[in-house]
N, C-alpha and C positions, 0 to 999 in steps of 0.2 A: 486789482484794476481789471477791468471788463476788456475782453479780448474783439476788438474790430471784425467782420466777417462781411464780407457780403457779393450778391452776385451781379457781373457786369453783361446788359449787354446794348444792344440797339435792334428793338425794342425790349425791355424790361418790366413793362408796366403789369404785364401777364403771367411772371416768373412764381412760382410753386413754391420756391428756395427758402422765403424767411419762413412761409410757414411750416416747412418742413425741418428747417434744423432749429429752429423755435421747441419744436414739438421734441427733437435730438437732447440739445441742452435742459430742457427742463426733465426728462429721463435721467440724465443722466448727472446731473447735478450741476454741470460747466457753466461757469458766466462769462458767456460771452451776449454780445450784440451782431445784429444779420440786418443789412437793410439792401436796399436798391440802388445800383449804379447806373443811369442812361450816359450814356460815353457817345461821344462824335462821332458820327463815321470815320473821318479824319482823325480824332486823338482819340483813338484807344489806348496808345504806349503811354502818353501821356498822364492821362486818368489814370493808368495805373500807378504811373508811380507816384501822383498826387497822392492816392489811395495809401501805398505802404509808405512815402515817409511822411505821411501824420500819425503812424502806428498801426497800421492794417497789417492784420498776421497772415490772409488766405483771401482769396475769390473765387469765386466758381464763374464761368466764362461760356458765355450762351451768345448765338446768332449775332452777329455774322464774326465775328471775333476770335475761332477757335485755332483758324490757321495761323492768325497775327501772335496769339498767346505763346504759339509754340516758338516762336521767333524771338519773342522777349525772352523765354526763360532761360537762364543760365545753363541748367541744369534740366535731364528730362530722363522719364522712364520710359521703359523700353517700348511697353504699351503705346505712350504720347511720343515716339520718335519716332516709328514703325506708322503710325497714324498720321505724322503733321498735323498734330492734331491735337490742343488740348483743351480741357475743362474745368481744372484745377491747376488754381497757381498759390504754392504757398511759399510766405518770406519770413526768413529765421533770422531779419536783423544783417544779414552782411549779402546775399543773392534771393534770387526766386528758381525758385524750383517748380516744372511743369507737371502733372498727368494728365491719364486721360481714365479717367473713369466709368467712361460710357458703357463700354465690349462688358468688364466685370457687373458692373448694372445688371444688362442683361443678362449674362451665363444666370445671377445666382436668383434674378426673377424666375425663367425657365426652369433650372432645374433644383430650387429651393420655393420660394410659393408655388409656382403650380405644379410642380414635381415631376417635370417630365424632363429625362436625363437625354444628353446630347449626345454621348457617349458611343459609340458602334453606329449611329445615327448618319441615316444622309440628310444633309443639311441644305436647304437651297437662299443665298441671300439675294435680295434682291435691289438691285443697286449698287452704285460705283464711286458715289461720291464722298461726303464728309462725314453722316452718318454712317455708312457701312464704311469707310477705314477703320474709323474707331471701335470695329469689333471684330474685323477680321482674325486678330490674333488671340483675343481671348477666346472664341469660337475654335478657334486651332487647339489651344491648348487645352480643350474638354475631349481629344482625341475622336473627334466624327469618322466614321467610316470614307463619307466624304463632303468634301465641300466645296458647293458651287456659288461662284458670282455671275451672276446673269443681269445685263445692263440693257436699255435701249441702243445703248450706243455700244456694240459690242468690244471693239478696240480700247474703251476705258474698262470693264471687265477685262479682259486678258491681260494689261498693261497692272492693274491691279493684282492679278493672280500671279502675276508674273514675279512680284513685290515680296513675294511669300514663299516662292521654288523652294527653298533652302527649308523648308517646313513639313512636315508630315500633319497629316495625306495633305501632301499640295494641292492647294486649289485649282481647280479649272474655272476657267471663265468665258460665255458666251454670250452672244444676246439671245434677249426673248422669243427669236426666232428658232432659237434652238430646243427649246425649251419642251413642244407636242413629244409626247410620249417617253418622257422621261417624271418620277413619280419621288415624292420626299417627304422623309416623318416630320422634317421640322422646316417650315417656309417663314422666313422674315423678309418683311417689309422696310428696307429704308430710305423707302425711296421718299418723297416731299408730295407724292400724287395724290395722296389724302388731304393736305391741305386746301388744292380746287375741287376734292371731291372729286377728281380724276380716277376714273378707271385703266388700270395696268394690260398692258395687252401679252396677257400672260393664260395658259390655256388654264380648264377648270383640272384637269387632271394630273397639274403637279400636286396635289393633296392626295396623298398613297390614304388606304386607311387608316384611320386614328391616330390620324397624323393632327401638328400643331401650327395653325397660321398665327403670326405675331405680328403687330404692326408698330413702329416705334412710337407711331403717333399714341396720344391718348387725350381721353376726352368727348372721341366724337366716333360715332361709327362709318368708317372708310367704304366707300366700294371695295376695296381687298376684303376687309373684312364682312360684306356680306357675299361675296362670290364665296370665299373659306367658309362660310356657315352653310351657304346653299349646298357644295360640292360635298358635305360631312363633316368637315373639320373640325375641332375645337379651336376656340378661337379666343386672343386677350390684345388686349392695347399696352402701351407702356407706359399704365400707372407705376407699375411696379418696378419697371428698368429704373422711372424719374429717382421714385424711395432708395432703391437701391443703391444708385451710381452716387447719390447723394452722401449713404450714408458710408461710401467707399471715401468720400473726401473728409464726413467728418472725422474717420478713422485717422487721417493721412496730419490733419490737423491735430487733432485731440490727444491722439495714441487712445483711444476706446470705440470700441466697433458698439453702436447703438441698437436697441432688435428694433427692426424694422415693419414688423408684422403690427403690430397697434399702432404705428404712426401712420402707416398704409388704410388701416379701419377709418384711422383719424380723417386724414386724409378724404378717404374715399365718403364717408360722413357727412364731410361740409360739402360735398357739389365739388371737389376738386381746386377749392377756393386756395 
């Protein structure tokens, strides 16, 4: 019997998700089924459970949805607690169970496709809100030298860093004004200001040498990401976080970690379709 999958959100009509665990399961031999959930503003808990009791094994849980997700779930890992935050929700028949897959996305983009390690690294994120919770701690746990959250609103950084104390190397947290003459191998973007094609008011010389600008977005090239090109930077979007974080939940589902490098070809192939 063909195992139910698919991903919820408001809006969905955009979502990456069938084609890419489409591309999972036929790798990997799995029959299951992946399609599109639009859920209400108002009934998300609802759709879901519409969703698992007609026999829905997992969801993946996009915009605007992720804080509500972690509230349904019974059960949550450490990552999706630490985040309020989730992006996987899988049901074994008696509860749902939460994560957040986002943070391990990224780490193993960065330092598995483009191989640049985080490791001894000062790390700068940028942003305070529901993307950057979701990586704060996998970010931590790649042992950075250090790691900064730098917000416009500086009191949501430090309230965030604050969240983490008990972590090595605790984060610091400032706003963008703090930010002139202080310099980082690895700068992430999560913030939403690519979406208006907004430019961040962040100097050009947080980009140390050969250093790494990341932007979560993907698809479209940000103001962040040509400030990063102009200043020297090497620079990528998050194609690669989407493949990844993805192919963290089909692990979470499956029990088989898929390679993720030809489905990323794939992927990057069609236009991003």
């Amino acid at each position: 019997m063909t195992d139910r999958y698919a991903v919820i959100g408001h809006p969905v009509a955009h979502s990456k998700s069938p084609f890419i665990h489409a591309s999972f399961a036929r790798q990997t031999g799995q029959d299951i089924s992946y399609e599109k959930i639009l859920a209400p503003l108002d009934g998300f808990a609802a759709a879901v459970g519409a969703f698992f009791s007609a026999g829905g094994r997992g969801l993946n849980v996009t915009v605007p949805f992720k804080q509500e997700a972690s509230r349904i779930a019974a059960r949550l890992s450490e990552r999706a607690r630490l985040a309020a935050a989730v992006n996987t929700l899988a049901f074994d028949g008696h509860d749902i169970y939460g994560d957040n897959t986002d943070g391990i996305g990224l780490v193993r983009d960065i330092c598995g496709n483009l191989n640049r390690k985080l490791s001894g690294q000062r790390v700068l994120l940028l942003g305070a809100g529901g993307a950057a919770r979701g990586v704060v701690l996998p970010l931590l746990n790649e042992h950075p030298r250090q790691l900064v959250i730098a917000n416009r609103s500086a009191q949501t950084a430090l309230d965030l860093a604050a969240e983490y104390a008990g972590y090595a190397p605790r984060p610091q947290g400032c706003g963008f004004g703090d930010l002139p003459g202080r310099a980082f191998d690895v700068v992430i973007n999560a913030t939403s200001a690519g979406l208006t094609d907004s430019a961040l008011d962040v100097p050009a010389d947080i980009f140390a040498a050969d250093s790494l600008a990341y932007d979560m977005l993907y698809g479209k090239e940000t103001p962040f990401i040509r400030q990063a090109r102009d200043a020297g930077a090497a620079v990528s979007d998050g194609f690669g976080m989407l493949v990844e974080q993805a192919a963290e939940a089909f692990l979470l589902w499956r029990g088989i970690r898929p390679d993720t490098a030809p489905v990323l070809r794939e992927l990057l192939a069609a236009g991003g379709q």
